[in-house]
C-alpha positions as CSV (number, residue, x, y, z in Angstrom):
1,X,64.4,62.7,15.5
2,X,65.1,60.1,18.3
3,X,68.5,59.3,16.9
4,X,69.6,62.1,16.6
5,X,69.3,63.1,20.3
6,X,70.7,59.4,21.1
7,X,73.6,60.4,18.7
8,X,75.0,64.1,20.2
9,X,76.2,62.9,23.2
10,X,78.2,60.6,21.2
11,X,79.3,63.2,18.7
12,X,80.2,65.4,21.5
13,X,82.5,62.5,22.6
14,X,84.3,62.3,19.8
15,X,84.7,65.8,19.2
16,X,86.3,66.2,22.2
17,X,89.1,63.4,21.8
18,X,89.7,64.3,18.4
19,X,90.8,67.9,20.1
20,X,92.9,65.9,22.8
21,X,94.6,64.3,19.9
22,X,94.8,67.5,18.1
23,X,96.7,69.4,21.1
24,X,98.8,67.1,21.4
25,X,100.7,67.6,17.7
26,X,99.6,71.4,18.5
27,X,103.2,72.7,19.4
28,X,105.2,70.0,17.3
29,X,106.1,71.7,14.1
30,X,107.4,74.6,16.2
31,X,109.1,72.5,18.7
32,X,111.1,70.2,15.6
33,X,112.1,73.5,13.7
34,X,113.6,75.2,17.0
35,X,115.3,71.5,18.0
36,X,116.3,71.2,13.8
37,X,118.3,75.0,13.7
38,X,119.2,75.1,17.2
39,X,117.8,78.9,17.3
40,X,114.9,80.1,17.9
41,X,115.0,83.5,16.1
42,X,111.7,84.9,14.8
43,X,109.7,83.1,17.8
44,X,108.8,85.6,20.6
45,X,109.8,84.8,24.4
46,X,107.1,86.7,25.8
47,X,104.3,85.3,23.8
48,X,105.4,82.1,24.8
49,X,106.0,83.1,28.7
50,X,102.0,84.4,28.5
51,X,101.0,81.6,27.0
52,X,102.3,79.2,29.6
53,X,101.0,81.4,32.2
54,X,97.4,81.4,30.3
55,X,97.2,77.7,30.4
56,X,98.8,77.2,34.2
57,X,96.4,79.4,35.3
58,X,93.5,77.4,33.1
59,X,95.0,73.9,34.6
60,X,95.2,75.1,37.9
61,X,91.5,76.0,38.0
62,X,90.5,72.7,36.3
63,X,92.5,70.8,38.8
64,X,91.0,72.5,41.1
65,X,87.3,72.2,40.5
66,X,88.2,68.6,40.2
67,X,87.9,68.1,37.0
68,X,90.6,65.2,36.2
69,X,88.4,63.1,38.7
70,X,85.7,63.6,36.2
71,X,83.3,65.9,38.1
72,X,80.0,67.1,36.9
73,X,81.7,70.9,37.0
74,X,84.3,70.4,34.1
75,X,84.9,66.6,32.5
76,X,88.5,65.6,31.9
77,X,87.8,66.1,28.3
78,X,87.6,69.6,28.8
79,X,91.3,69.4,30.8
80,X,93.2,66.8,29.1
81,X,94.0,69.4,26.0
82,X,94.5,72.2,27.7
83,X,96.7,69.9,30.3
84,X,98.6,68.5,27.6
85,X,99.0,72.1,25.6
86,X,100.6,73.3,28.5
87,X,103.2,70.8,28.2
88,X,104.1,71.3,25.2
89,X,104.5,75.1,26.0
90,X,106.8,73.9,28.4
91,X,108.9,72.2,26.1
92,X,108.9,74.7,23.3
93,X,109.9,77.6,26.3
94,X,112.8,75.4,27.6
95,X,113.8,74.6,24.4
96,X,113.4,78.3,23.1
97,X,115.9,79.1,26.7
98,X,118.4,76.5,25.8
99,X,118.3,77.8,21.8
100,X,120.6,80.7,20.6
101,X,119.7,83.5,19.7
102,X,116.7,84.4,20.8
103,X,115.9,86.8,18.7
């Protein structure tokens, strides 16, 4: 019974990296096909506009708890993906704006 509560904070650990790692490859496939036909029919602008809103508003409020200087409120495990998720919304939108036609 005592490893297994030496072991969760560990797992918890892990779990969280492998969901950094996993948001960052999040966007790719939709990014490399809009890049590959140089359109970007059949994706929706608007989703993609609320979705970058969605996670500013999330980073913002992470940022501003302090949470990429690793405060008690919200670890930087908690940020980093949604951080790096709104990245690549930001890449897929400018590339969805520089694509034609857009619908």
């Amino acid at each position: 019974m005592l490893e297994i509560l030496k072991l969760t904070p560990l797992s918890s650990v892990w779990r969280g990296y492998a969901v950094l790692v996993g948001s960052c490859f999040r966007s790719t496939p939709q990014i490399l096909r809009i890049i590959k036909a140089d359109s970007a029919a059949g994706v929706s602008l608007f989703a993609s506009i609320a979705e970058l809103v969605a996670y500013s508003i999330t980073c913002a409020y992470n940022m501003r708890l302090g949470a990429v200087t690793h405060s008690n409120h919200s670890p930087l495990v908690k940020t980093a993906p949604v951080c790096v998720t709104l990245f690549a919304n930001i890449t897929c939108a400018c590339n969805m704006l520089g694509a034609a036609p857009l619908c």
